[in-house]
N, C-alpha and C positions, 0 to 999 in steps of 0.2 A: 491620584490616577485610579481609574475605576480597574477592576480585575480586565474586562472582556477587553478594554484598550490594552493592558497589558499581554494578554492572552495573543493580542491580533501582532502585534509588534515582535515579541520572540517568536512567533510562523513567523512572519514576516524577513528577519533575520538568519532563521534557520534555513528555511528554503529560497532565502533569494528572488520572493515574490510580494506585492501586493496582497492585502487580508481580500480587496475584491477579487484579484485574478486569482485566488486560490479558492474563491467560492465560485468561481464560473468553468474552472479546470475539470476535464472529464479527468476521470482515475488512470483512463490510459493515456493521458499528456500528461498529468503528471510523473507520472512511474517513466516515461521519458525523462521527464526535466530532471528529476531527482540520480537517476542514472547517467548520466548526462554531467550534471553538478558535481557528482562524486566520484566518477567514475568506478562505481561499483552494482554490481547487480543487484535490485529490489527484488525483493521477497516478502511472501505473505505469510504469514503465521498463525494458524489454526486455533483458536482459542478451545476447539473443540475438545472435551475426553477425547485420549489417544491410550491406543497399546501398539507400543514399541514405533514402530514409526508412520503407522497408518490412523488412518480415522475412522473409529469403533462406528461412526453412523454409516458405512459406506459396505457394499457388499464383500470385499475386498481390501489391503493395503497399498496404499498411494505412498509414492518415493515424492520426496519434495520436488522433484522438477515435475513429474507427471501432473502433481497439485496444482504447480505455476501455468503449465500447459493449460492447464483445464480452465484455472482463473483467467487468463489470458483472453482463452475463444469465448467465454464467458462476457469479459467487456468488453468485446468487438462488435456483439452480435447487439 
């Protein structure tokens, strides 16, 4: 079995969807379905450098819901 079939089959497994319907899913139906499946709240995590709990590239310190906020009106638009 090739990796990328392997690859497709545990998504596949993990989130309870098709390797297609998860490449045709916008980000914000997915972060439904996953919330939804889990019943737990999805969250984004910043890869950025950070000090203490904001993001060094940002005027300001962002609380993680203000982030998720932001992310949010962000994939709507």
């Amino acid at each position: 079995m090739d990796a990328r079939k392997r690859v497709e089959e545990n998504a596949e497994l993990i989130t309870g969807m098709s390797a297609d319907a998860l490449r045709n899913i916008s980000p914000e139906k997915f972060r439904e379905h996953c919330e939804k499946r889990s019943g737990k709240r999805f969250g984004f995590i910043s890869e950025f450098p950070s000090i203490g709990r904001g993001n060094v590239l940002r005027d300001g310190i962002l609380s993680r819901d203000a982030l998720d906020s932001e992310i949010d009106r962000m994939l709507k638009d």
